[in-house]
Biotite code that builds the C-alpha atoms (Angstrom):
import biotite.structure as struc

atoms = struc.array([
    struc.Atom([69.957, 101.504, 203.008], chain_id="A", res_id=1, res_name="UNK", atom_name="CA", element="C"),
    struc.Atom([69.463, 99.150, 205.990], chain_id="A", res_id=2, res_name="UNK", atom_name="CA", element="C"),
    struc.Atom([66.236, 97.748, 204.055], chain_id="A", res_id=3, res_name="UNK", atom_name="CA", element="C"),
    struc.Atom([68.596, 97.010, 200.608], chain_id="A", res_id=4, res_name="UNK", atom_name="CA", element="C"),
    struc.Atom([72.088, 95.646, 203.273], chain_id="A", res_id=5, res_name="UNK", atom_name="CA", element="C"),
    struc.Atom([69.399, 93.484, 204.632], chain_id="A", res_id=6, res_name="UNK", atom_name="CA", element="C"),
    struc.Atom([68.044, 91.989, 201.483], chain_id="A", res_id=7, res_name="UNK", atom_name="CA", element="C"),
    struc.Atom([72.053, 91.240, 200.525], chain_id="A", res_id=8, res_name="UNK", atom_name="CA", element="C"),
    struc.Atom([71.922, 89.371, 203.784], chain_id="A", res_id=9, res_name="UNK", atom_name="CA", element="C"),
    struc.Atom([69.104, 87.477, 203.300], chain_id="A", res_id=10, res_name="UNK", atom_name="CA", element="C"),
    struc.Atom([70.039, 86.457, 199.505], chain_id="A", res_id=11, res_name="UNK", atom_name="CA", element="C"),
    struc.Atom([73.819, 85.558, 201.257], chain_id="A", res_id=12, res_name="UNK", atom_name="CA", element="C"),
    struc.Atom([71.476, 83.329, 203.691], chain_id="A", res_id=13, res_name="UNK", atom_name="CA", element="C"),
    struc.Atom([70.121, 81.793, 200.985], chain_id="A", res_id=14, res_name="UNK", atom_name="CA", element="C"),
    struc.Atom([72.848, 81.122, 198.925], chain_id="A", res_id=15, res_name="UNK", atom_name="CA", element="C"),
    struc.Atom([75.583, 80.071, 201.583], chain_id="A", res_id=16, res_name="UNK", atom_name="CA", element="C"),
    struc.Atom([73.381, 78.629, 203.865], chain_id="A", res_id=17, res_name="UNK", atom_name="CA", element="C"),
    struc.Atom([74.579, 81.087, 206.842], chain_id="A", res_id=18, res_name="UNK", atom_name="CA", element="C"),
    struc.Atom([72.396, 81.259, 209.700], chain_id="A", res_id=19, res_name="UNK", atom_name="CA", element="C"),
    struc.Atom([70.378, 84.525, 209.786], chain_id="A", res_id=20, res_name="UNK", atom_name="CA", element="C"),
    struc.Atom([71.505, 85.642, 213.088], chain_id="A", res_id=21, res_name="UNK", atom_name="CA", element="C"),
    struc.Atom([75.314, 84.634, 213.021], chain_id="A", res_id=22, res_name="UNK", atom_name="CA", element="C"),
    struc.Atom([76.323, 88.307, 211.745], chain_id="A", res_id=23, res_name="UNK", atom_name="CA", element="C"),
    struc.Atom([80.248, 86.674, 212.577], chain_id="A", res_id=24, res_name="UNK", atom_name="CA", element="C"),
    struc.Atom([78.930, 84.019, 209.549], chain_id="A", res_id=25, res_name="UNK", atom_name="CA", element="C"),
    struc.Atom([77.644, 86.289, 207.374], chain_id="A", res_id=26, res_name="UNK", atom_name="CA", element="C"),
    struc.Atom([80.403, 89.392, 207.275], chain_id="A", res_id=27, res_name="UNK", atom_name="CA", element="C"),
    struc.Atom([83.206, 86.662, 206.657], chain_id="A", res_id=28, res_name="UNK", atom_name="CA", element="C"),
    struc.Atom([81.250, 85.717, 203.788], chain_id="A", res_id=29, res_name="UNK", atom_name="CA", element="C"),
    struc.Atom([80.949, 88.935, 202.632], chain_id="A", res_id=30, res_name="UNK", atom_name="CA", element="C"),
    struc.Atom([84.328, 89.690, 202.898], chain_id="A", res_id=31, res_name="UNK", atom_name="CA", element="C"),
    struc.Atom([85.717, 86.834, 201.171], chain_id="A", res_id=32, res_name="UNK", atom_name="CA", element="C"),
    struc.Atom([83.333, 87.413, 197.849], chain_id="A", res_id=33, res_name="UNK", atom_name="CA", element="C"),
    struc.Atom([84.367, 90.904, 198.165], chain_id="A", res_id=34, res_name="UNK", atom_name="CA", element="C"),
    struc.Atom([80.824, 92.350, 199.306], chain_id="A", res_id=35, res_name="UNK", atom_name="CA", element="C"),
    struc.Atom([81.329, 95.166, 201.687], chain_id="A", res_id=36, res_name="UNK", atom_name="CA", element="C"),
    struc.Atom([77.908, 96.743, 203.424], chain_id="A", res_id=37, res_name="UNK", atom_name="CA", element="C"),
    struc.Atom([76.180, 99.291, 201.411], chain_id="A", res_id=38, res_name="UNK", atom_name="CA", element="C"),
    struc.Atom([77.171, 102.186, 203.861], chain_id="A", res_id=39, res_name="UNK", atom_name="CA", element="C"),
    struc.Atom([80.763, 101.075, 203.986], chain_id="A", res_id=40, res_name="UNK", atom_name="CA", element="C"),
    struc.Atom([80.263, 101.237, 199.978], chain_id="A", res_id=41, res_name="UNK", atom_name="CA", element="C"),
    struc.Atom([78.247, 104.775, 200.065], chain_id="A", res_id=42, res_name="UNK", atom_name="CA", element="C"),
    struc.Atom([81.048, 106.414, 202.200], chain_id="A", res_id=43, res_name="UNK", atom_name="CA", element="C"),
    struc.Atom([83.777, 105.237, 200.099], chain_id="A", res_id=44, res_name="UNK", atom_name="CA", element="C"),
    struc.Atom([81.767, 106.606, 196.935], chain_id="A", res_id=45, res_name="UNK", atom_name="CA", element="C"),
    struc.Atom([81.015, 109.766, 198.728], chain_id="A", res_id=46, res_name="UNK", atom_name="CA", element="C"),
    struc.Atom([84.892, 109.978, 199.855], chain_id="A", res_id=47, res_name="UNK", atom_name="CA", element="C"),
    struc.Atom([86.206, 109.153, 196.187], chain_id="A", res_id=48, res_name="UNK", atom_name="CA", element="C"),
    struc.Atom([83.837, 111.834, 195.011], chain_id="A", res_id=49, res_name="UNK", atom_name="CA", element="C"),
    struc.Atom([84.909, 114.444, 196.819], chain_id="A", res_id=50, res_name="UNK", atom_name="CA", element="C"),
    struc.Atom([88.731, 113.820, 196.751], chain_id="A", res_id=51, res_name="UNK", atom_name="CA", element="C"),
    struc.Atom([88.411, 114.012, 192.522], chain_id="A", res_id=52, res_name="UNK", atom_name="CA", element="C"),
    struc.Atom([86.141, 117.454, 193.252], chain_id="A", res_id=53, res_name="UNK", atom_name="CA", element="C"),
    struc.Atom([88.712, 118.654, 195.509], chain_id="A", res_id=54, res_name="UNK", atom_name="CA", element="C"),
    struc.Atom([92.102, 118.144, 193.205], chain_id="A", res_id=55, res_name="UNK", atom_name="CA", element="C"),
    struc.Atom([90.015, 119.625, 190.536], chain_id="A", res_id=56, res_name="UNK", atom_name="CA", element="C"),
    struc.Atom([91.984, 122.784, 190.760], chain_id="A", res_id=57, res_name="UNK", atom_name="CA", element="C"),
    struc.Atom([89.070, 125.460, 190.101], chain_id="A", res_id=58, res_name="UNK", atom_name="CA", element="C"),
    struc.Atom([87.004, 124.317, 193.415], chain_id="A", res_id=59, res_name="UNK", atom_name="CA", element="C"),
    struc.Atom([90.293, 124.837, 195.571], chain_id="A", res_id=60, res_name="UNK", atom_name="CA", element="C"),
    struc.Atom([90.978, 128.813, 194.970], chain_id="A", res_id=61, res_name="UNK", atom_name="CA", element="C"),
    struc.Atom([88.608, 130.793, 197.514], chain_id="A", res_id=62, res_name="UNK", atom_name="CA", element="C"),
    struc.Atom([86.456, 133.413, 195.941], chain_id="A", res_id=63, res_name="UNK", atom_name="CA", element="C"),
    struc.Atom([85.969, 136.377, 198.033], chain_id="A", res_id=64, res_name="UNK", atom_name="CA", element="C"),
])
């Protein structure tokens, strides 16, 4: 994941002309195209996934 966040850093670099090492530069311009990190992304995935798994209804009973 770091090896694919840093490729969308170095393509953001490329486009925006932001300096490679001003992380300040580069997460505001992710923010303001909407681009969050990948792991920010991943966790919110994960999280949506297992809220819709969870109000299912047949994975909430406990079978003993």
């Amino acid at each position: 994941m770091r090896i694919l966040d840093n490729c969308i850093s170095r393509a953001l670099y490329k486009i925006f002309d932001v300096s490679e090492s001003d992380d300040e530069s580069k997460l505001h311009v992710r923010h303001c195209i909407g681009l969050p990190s990948l792991m920010n992304m991943i966790e919110n995935r994960r999280c949506e996934f297992m809220d819709r798994l969870l109000g299912n209804g047949s994975f909430t009973a406990c079978y003993v």
